[in-house]
BATIFI-651019 format. One record per residue (C-alpha): residue in three letters; z, x, y. Coordinates in steps of 0.25 Angstrom, whole numbers, plus 5000, padded with zeros to 4 digits. Example, Ala and Ser with C-alpha at 12.3 -4.5 7.8 and 13.67 -1.06 7.14 Angstrom:
ALA503150494982;SER502950554996;
***
This chain:
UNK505949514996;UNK504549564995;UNK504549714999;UNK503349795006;UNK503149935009;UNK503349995024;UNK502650135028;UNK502950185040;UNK501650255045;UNK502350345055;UNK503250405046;UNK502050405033;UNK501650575032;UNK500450535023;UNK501150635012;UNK500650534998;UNK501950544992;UNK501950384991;UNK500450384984;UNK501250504974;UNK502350424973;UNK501350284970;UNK500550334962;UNK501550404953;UNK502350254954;UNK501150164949;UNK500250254939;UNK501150384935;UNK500050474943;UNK499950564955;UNK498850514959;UNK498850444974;UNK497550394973;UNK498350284963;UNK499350264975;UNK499450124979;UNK499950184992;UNK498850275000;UNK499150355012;UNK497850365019;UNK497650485029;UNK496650515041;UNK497050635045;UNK496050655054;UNK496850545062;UNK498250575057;UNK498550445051;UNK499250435040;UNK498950265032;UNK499950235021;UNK499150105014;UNK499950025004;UNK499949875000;UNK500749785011;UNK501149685001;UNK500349575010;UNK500949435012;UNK499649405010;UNK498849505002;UNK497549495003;UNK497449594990;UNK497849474982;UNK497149374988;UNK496049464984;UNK496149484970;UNK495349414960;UNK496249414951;UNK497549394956;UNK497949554953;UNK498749564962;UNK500149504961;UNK501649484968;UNK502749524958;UNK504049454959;UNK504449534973;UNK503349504980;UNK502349624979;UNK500949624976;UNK500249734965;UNK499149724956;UNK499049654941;UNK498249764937;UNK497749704925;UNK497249594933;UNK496449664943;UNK495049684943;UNK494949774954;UNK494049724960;UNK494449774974;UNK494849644980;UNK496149674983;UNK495849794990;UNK494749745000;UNK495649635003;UNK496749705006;UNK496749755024;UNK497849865020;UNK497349955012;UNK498449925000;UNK497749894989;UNK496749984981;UNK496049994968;UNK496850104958;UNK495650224955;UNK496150224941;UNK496050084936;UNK495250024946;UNK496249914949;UNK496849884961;UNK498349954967;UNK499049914977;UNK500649954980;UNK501649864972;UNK502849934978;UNK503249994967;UNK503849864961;UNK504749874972;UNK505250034972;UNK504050114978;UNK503650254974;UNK503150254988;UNK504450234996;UNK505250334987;UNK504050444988;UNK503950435004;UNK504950545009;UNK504650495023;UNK505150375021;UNK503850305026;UNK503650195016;UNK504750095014;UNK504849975004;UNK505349865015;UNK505449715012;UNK504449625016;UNK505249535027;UNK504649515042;UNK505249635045;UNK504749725034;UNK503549655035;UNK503449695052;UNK503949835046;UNK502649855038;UNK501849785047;UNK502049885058;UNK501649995047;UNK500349935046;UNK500149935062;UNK500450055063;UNK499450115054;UNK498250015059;UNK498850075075;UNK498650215071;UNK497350195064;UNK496450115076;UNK497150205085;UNK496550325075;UNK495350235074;UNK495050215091;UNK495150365092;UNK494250405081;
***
């Protein structure tokens, strides 16, 4: 069974020890800027936006990708070919969630790949916010209700501003 990721925004305090703990995993650096999870902040309104590849039944990122960079393993989950990508930035405009960048390094493009199925990001969060759940109709509504959650909370910020 495919598995996704879960974040629950309500319990998320915005600390980065998943962006540490990310980076570390995939290129041996501190350095969250290479995360391929980003905690986005407004402080001014108090939110707090953890943005990570949903693993999309449909991903628009490979559908976008002119040269078929981005690819399932065996399980299921999509991640970048890196030798095949161009980065071009397809893949990033395509994508509506935010999950996908281009890596400042080697300009090519990152996204989430679970770890290869043991993420750095579940282990690193002592909130226990982030939770590696299976992609069935009822994990699926679970991570929905993540997303609605966010997108309440930011046109509620939004109307008020």
């Amino acid at each position: 069974m495919k598995s996704i990721l879960s974040i629950d925004v309500n319990t998320c305090t915005g600390c980065r020890n998943c962006e540490i703990a990310c980076s570390v995993f995939h290129t041996k650096s501190f350095n969250p800027a290479r995360s391929l999870m980003r905690i986005l902040k407004d402080e001014t309104r108090a939110l707090i936006m953890p943005m990570v590849c949903l693993q999309c039944e449909d991903p628009l990122c490979k559908a976008a990708c002119p040269t078929d960079a981005i690819v399932e393993n065996k399980d299921g989950i999509l991640y970048v070919e890196r030798d095949e990508c161009i980065g071009c930035m397809n893949c990033v405009t395509a994508c509506i969630y935010g999950g996908i960048e281009i890596d400042p390094l080697n300009k090519k493009a990152a996204k989430c790949d679970l770890c290869w199925g043991d993420p750095a990001c579940v282990k690193a969060c002592d909130y226990r916010a982030i939770a590696v759940i299976e992609a069935t109709a009822e994990g699926l509504r679970q991570r929905k209700q993540g997303i609605e959650v966010l997108a309440h909370l930011y046109d509620h910020e939004s109307q008020e501003a």
